[in-house]
C-alpha positions in Angstrom: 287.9 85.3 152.9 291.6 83.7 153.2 294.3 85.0 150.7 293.5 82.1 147.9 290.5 80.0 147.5 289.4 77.0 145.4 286.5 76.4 143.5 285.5 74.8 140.6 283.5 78.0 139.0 284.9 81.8 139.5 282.2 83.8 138.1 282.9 88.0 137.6 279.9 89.8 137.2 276.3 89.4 139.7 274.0 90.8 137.1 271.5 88.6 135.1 273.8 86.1 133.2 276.3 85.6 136.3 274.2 84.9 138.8 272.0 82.6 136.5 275.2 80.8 135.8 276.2 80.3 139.4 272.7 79.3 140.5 272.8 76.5 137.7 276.5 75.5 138.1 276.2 74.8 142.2 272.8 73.0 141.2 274.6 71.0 139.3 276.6 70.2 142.0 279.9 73.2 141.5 281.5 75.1 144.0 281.4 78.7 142.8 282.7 82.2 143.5 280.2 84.6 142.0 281.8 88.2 142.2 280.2 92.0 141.8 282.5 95.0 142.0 279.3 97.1 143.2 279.0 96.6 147.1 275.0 97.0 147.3 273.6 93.3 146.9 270.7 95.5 145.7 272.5 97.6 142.8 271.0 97.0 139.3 271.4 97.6 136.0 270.5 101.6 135.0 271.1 101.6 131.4 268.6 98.6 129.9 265.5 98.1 129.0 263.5 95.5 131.2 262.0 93.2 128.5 262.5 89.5 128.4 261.8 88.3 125.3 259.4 85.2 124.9 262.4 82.8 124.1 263.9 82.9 127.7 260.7 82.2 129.9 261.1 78.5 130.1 264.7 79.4 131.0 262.6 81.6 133.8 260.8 78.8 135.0 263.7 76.5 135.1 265.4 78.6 137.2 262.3 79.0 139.3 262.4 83.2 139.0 259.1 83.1 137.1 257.0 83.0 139.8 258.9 85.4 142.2 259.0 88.0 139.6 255.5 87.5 138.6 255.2 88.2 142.8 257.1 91.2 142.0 254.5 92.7 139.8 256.0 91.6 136.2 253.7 92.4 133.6 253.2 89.8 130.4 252.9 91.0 127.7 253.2 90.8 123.6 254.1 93.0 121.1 251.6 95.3 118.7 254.0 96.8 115.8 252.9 100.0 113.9 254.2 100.0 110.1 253.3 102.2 107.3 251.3 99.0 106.1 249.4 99.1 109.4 249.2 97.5 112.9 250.5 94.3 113.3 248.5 92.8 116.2 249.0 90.1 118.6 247.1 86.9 118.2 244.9 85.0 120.8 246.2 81.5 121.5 250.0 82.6 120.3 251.9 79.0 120.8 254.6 81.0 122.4 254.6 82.5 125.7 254.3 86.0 126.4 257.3 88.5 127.1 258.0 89.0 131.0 258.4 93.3 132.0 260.0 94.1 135.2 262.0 96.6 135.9 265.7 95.8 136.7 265.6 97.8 139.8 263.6 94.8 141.0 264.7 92.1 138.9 268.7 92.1 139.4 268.2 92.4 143.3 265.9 89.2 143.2 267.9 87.4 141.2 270.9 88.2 143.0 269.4 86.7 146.3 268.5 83.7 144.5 272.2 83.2 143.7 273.5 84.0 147.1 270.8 81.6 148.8 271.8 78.6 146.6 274.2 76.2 148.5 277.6 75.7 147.0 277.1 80.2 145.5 279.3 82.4 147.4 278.6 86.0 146.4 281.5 88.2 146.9 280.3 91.9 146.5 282.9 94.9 146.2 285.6 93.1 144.7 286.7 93.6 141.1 288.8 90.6 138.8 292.1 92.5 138.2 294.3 89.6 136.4 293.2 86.1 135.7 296.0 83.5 136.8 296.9 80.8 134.0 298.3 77.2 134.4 299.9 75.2 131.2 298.5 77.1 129.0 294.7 78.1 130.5 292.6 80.6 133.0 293.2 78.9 136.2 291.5 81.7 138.2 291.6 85.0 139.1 292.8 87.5 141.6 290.1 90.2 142.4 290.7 93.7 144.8 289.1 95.6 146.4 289.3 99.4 147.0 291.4 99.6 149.6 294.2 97.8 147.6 293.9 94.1 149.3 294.0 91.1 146.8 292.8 87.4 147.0 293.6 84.8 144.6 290.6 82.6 143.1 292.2 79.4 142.1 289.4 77.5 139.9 288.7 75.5 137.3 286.4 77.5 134.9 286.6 81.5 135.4 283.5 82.8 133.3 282.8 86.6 132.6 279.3 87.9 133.0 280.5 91.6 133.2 278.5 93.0 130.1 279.7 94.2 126.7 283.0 95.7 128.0 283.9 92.9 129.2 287.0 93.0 131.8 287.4 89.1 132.0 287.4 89.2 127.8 289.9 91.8 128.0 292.7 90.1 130.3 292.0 87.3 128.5 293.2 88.9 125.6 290.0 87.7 123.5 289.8 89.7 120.3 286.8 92.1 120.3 284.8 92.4 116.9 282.4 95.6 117.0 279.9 96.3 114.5 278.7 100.0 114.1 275.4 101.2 115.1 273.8 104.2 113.8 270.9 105.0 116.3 271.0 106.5 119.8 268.3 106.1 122.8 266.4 108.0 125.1 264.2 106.5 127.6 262.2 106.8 130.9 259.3 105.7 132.5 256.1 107.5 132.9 253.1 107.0 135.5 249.7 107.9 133.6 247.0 106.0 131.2 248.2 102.6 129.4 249.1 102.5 125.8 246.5 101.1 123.5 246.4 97.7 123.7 247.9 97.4 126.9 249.3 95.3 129.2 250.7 94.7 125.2 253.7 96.8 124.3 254.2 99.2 121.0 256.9 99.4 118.8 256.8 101.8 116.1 258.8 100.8 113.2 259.0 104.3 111.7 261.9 103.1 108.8 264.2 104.3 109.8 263.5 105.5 113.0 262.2 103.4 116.1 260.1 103.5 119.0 258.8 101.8 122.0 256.5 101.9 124.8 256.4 99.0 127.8 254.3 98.4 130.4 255.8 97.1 133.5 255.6 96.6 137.2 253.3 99.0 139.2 251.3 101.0 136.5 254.8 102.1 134.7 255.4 102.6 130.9 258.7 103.2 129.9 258.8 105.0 126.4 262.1 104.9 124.4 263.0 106.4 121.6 265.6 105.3 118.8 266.1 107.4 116.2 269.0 107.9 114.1 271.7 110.0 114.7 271.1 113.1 113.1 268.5 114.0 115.6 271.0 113.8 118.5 271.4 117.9 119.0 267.9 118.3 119.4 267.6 115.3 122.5 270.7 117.0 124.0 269.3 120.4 124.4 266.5 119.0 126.5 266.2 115.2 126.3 262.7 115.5 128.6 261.2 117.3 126.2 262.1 115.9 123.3 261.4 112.7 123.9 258.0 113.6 125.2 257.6 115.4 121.5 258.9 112.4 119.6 256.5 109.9 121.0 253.4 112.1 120.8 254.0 112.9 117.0 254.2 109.0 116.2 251.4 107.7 114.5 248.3 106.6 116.6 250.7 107.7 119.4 250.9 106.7 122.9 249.3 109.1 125.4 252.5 110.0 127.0 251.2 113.6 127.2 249.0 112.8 129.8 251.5 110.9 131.5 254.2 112.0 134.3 257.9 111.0 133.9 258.9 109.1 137.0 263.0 109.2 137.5 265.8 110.6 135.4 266.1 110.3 131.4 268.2 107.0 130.8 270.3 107.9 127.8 272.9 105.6 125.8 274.7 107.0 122.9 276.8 104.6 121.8 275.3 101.2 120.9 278.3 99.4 118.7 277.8 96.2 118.8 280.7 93.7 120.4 281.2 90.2 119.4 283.6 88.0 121.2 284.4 84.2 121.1 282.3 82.9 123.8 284.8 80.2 125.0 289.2 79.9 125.6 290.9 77.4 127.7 289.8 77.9 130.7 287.5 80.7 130.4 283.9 81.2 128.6 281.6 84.2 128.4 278.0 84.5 128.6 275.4 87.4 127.7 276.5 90.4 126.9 280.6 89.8 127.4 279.9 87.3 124.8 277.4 89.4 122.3 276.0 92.6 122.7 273.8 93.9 120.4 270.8 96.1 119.6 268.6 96.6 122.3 266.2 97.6 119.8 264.7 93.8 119.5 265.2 93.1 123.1 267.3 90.1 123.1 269.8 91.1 125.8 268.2 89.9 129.4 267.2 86.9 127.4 270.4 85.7 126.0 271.7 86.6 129.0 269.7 83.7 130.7 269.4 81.6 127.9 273.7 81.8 127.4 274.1 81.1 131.1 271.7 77.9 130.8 273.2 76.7 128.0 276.6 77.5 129.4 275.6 75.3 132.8 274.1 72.3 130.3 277.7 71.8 128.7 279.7 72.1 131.8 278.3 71.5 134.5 278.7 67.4 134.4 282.9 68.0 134.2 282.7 71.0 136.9 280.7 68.6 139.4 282.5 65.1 138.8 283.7 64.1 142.2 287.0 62.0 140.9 287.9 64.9 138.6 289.1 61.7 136.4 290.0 63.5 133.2 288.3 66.4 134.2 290.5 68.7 132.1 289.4 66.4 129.1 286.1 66.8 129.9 285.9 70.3 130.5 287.5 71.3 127.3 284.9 69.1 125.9 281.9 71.0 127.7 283.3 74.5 126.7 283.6 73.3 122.8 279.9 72.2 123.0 279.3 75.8 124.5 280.8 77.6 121.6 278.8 75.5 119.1 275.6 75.7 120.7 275.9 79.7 121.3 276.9 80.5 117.7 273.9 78.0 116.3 271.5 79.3 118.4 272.9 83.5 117.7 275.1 84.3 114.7 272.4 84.0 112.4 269.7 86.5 114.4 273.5 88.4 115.3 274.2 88.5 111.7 270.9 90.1 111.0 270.9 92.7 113.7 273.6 93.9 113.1 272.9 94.9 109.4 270.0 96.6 110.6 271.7 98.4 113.4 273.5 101.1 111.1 270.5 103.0 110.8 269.5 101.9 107.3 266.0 102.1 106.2 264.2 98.7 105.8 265.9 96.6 103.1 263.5 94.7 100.3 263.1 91.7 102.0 262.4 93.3 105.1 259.9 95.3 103.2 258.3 92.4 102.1 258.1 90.6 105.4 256.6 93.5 107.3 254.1 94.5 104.9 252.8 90.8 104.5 252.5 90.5 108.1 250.1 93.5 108.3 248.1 91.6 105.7 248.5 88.5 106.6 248.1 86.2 109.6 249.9 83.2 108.3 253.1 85.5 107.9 252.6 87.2 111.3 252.5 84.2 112.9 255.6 83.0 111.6 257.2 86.6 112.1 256.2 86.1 115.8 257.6 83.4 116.1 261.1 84.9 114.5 260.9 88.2 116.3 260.6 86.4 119.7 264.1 84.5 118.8 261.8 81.0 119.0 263.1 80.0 115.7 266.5 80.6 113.4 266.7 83.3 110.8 266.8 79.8 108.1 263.1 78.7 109.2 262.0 82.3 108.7 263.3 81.7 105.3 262.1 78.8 104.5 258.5 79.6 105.7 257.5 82.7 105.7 259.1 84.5 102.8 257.8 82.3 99.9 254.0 83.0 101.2 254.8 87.3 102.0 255.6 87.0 98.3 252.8 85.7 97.6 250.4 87.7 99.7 252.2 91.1 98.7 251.1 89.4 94.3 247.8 89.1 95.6 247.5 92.7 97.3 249.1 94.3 94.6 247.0 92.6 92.0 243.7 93.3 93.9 244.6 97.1 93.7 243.8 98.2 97.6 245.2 98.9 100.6 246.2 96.5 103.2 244.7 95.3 106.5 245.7 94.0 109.5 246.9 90.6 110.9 246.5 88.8 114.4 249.9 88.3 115.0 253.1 90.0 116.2 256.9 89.8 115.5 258.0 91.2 119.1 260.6 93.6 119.2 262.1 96.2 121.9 264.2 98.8 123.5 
């Protein structure tokens, strides 16, 4: 690599949302630098859950992973949700698609291969963005080192950071971080041994204000997390094995992870806050998690992390890729504004409302209402599904599915007796 390079695209971070990113920018026709501090082209992401919510598989198949990571061994799934008002179930003939489970170990190496074998992608592993260079006013690159102390400058058009909720690229940019507390922690790992009821359907156990999980993946793996609030930290530090085998088996209907075998080390996270920043500056956007990172309790993060990146490609990849560059600046200022629009109408709202839950607060009444009616109810649990799986706005969840939960929790309660169960799911996960 010479001492300064050009390229229309430098991209700093080759996990999920960079290396989507850089696959659909040179598509579209971009030059791009797509750069991992990590030298392994087969390092991945430790601390995650694997679960791809329902909303970003036709971002899968657009990209064309779908397939290889079904090769891989992903398991589809859906979600069955324990309540105190009872199991809500998933539905036959769903009009969404089901959730794609593979474990990162396999998933970021895959997709980091795709990258690299797309023309016009060069991957640039062990090199780390150290200061982003600026030209009348914008990002005009960015000069990245490596551990012996050598530096190359990245001259380019668009520098976009894909480097995850601590964000690097946000911070030299001097984008303003908003944080919004969280008041859970998590323990997971995955276990070898018999499937979960309902499996290859996941579990979460909405235990008000505690939460749990259990996934099946790739071969014959569950990983089982728990989430509970913060008080019960001392008790998963004096021997985190233990006591999360403990806390899943005395759920209700509980998983069998007492017949199971952990496979691998405990993956803890303690500290969840959530980080918002502004997803675009001149110059410069962010996508997945160095945008918005929030609770992994309803899974969102792989999938706005592809679904951010495509979205990202859609509104600038014309103005990266236009040969004559004839008001190109124009155009990508243009491009990055549509960005910003389209990531905050697509997020804030399901942001918004994550975020109040994230605290560690018990249910709140609406909340109440929704899940109980969807344990009664199919009509609600349908329209829950289709909320939980980020496949439609917190407004049409609103608009929909509250005025009939009312109505279903009148009829219950008039009717005197206890409720049953539905044949839907809203999907949520670690």
């Amino acid at each position: 690599m010479n001492a300064h390079e050009d390229y229309d695209a430098a991209i700093v971070g080759a996990s999920l949302a960079g290396c989507a990113t850089a696959i659909l920018l040179a598509r579209a026709g971009a030059r791009v630098a797509l750069i991992e501090k990590r030298p392994d082209p087969a390092a991945y992401k430790r601390i995650c859950g694997h679960f791809i919510q329902s909303s970003a598989v036709a971002s899968l198949e657009r990209l064309g992973l779908l397939e290889e990571m079904e090769a891989a061994g992903a398991v589809r799934s859906r979600v069955r949700m324990w309540t105190r008002w009872g199991w809500i179930e998933p539905a036959a003939g769903s009009a969404y698609p089901s959730a794609v489970n593979l474990r990162r170990e396999l998933l970021d190496p895959l997709i980091r291969a795709m990258a690299a074998e797309t023309p016009g992608v060069d991957l640039i592993l062990d090199r780390a963005a150290q200061e982003l260079l600026r030209e009348d006013g914008r990002v005009a690159g960015v000069r990245i080192g490596d551990r012996q102390g050598n530096s190359t400058r990245l001259r380019s058009r668009l520098v976009v950071g894909a480097d995850g909720r601590d964000s690097t690229v946000a911070q030299l940019a001097g984008v303003p971080a908003r944080t919004k507390p969280h008041g859970r922690f998590c323990y997971s790992a995955y276990f070898e041994g018999p499937s979960p009821a309902g499996s290859p359907d996941s579990c979460a156990w909405m235990m008000d204000p505690h939460w749990a999980g259990a996934f099946v993946t790739d071969e014959g793996l569950t990983m089982y997390a728990a989430m509970p609030t913060r008080e019960r930290l001392p008790e998963f530090r004096r021997d985190p094995a233990a006591a999360l085998v403990a806390y899943m088996a005395d759920l209700p209907d509980p998983p069998p992870i007492r017949a199971s075998r952990m496979v691998g080390q405990i993956i803890a996270k303690l500290d969840m806050t959530n980080v918002i920043h502004a997803p675009t500056a001149p110059g410069l956007a962010l996508v997945g998690d160095a945008a918005l990172a929030t609770d992994p309790i309803f899974g969102v993060g792989c999938g706005w992390a592809l679904q951010s990146a495509e979205w990202l490609a859609e509104s600038i990849g014309p103005a990266l890729a236009d040969p004559g560059r004839s008001a190109a600046g124009e155009s990508l200022s243009s491009g990055l504004r549509d960005y910003g629009r389209r990531h905050a109408r697509m997020l804030r709202g399901h942001a918004l409302l994550i975020h109040r839950y994230a605290t560690g607060r018990s249910f709140s009444p609406v909340e109440r209402l929704l899940f109980s009616a969807a344990a009664r109810d199919a009509g609600v649990a349908r329209t829950f599904e289709a909320f939980g799986t980020r496949n439609i706005r917190p407004a049409r969840l609103i608009l929909t599915a509250i005025p009939r939960a009312a109505a279903v929790n009148a009829r219950h309660a008039l009717a005197g007796r206890g409720g049953g169960r539905s044949h839907a799911v809203g999907a949520q996960s670690a």
